[in-house]
C-alpha positions in Angstrom: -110.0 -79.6 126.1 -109.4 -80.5 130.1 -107.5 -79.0 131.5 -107.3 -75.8 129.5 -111.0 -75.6 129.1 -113.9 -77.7 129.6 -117.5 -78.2 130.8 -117.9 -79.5 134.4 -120.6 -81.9 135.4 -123.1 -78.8 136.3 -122.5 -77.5 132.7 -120.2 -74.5 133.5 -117.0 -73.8 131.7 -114.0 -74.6 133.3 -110.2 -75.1 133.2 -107.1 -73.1 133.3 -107.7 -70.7 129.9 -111.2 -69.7 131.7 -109.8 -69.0 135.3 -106.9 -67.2 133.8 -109.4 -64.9 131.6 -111.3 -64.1 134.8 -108.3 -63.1 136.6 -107.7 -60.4 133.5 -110.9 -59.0 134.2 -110.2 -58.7 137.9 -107.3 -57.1 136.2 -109.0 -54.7 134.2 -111.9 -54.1 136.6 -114.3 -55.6 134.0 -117.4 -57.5 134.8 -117.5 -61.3 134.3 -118.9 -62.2 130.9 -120.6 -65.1 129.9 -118.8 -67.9 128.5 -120.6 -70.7 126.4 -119.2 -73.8 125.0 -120.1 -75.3 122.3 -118.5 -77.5 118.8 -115.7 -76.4 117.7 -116.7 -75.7 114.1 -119.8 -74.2 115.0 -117.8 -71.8 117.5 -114.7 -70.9 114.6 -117.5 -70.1 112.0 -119.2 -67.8 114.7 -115.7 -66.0 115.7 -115.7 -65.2 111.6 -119.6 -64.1 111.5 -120.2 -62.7 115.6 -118.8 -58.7 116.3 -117.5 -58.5 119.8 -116.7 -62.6 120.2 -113.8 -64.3 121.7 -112.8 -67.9 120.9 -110.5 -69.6 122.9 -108.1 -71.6 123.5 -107.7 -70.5 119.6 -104.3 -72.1 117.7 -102.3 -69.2 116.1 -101.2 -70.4 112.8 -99.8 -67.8 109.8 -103.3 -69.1 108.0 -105.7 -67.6 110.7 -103.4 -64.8 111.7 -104.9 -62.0 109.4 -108.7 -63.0 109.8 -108.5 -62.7 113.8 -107.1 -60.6 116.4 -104.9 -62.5 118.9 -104.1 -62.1 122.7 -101.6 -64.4 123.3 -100.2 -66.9 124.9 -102.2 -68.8 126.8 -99.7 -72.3 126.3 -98.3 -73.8 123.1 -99.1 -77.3 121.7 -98.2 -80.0 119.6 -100.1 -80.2 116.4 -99.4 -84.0 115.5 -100.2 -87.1 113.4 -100.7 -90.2 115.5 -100.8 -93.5 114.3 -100.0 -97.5 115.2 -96.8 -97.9 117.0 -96.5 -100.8 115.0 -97.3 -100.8 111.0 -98.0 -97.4 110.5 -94.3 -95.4 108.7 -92.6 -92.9 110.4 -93.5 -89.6 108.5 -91.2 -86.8 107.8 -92.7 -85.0 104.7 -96.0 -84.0 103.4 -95.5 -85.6 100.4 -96.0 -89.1 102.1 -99.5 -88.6 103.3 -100.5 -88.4 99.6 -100.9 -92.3 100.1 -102.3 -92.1 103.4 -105.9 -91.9 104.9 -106.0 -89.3 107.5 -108.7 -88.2 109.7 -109.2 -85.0 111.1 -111.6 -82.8 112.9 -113.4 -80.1 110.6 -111.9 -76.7 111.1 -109.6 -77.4 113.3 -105.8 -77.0 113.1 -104.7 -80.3 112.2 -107.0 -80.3 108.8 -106.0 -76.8 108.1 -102.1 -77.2 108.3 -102.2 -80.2 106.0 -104.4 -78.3 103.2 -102.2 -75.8 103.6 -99.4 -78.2 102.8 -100.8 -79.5 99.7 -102.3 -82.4 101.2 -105.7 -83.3 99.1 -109.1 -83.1 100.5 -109.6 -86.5 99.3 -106.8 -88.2 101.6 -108.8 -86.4 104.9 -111.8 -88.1 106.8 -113.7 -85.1 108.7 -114.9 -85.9 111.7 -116.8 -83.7 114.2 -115.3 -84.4 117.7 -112.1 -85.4 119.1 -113.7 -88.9 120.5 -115.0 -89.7 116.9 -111.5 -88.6 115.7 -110.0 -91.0 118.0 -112.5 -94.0 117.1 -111.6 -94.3 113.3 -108.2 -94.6 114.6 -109.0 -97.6 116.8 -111.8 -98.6 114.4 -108.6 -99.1 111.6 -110.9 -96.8 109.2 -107.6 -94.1 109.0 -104.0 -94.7 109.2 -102.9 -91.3 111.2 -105.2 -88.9 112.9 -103.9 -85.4 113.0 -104.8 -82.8 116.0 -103.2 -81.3 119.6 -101.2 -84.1 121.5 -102.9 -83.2 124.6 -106.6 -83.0 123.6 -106.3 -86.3 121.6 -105.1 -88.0 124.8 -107.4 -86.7 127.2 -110.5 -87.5 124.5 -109.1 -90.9 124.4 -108.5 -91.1 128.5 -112.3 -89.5 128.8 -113.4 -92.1 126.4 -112.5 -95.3 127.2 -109.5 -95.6 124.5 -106.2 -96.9 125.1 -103.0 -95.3 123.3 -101.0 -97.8 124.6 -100.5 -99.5 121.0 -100.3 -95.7 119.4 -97.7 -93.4 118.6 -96.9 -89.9 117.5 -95.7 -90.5 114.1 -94.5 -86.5 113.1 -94.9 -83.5 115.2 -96.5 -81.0 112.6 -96.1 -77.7 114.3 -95.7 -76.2 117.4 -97.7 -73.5 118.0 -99.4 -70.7 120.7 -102.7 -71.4 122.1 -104.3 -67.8 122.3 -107.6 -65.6 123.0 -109.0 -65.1 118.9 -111.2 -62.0 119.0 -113.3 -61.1 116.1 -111.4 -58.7 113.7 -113.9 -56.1 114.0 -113.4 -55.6 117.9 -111.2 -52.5 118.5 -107.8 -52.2 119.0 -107.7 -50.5 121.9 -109.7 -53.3 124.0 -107.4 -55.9 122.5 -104.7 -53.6 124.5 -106.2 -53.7 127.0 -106.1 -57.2 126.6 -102.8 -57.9 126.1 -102.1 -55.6 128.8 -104.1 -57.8 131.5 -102.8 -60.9 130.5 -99.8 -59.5 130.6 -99.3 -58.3 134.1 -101.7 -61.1 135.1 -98.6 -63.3 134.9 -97.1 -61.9 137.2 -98.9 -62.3 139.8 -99.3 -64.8 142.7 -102.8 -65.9 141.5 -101.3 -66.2 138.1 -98.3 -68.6 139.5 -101.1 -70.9 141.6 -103.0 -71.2 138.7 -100.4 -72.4 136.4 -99.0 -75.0 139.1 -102.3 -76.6 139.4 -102.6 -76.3 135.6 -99.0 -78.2 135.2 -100.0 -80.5 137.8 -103.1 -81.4 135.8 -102.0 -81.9 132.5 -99.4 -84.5 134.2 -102.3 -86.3 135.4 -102.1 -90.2 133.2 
């Protein structure tokens, strides 16, 4: 999601998670790679499936720790339930979305911390983009949707939707935004990972980078 990653109008990836990865292969004396973008659920079954595949920006969570390896972090986000500033209840405990419909996107972070919080399947609405995600709220079709804070409002912004009427009801989790490499890469690359991105951030590239990035995300 802009501006962490994105496709620009001539197709190419963009945003601040893709510059900084090429700035850790400058670091590591490593040949640009490809990058492609495509649905999120398409690319998190992939990462499972694909040897030798990076998906990012990735959500840490304890769930997905042991299936992936994890270079991290890139930024951390707010996992949240939005709803109506007006109508919609506060929410405080899991217990309360038992009488709540809740949309979410499939495979993504927001459905997978609330199934693993003994919220039922049958209470979720799976949709497959963050601008559908976004319209059953508006639409009145779901009382909360659940997802980032910042990809929900940029959909919404890149959309046509106004949040002006919408609120953050209850900040899930906070959690790192990372690199996710397949489990079968080897260790030794994902030090040399870690490594890069590492002393990456300290450099003066890095610091440009990440005031731009700042700048962006500011952006109404």
């Amino acid at each position: 999601a802009y501006p962490l990653n994105y496709l620009d109008d001539k197709g190419q990836a963009q945003g601040f998670s893709v510059e900084l990865l090429k700035l850790m292969w400058q670091h590591m004396e490593h040949p640009e790679q490809s990058i492609t973008v495509m649905p999120w659920e398409r690319a998190y079954y992939l990462l499972g499936q694909k040897p030798n595949t990076v998906l990012f920006a990735t959500v840490r969570t304890s769930k997905r720790e042991q299936f992936f390896k994890w270079v991290c972090p890139i930024d951390t986000v707010n996992v949240v339930l939005m709803g109506k500033a007006e109508n919609a209840p506060k929410v405080d405990s899991f217990a309360q979305l038992k009488e709540l419909t809740i949309g979410v996107l499939s495979a993504d972070v927001g459905e997978q911390i609330l199934l693993n919080n003994e919220v039922s399947d049958t209470n979720l609405m799976l949709t497959d983009s963050y601008h559908h995600l976004i319209k059953l709220l508006v639409a009145n079709r779901v009382d909360l949707i659940a997802g980032t804070e910042q990809t929900i409002r940029h959909a919404a912004q890149l959309n046509g939707f106004s949040l002006t009427n919408y609120e953050i009801k209850w900040i899930l989790k906070e959690e790192q935004l990372c690199y996710a490499f397949n489990s079968s890469v080897n260790d030794t690359i994902i030090k040399q990972f870690k490594q890069a991105l590492e002393k990456t951030k300290q450099t003066e590239a890095f610091r440009k980078l990440l005031v731009n990035y700042q700048q962006q995300k500011l952006k109404p």
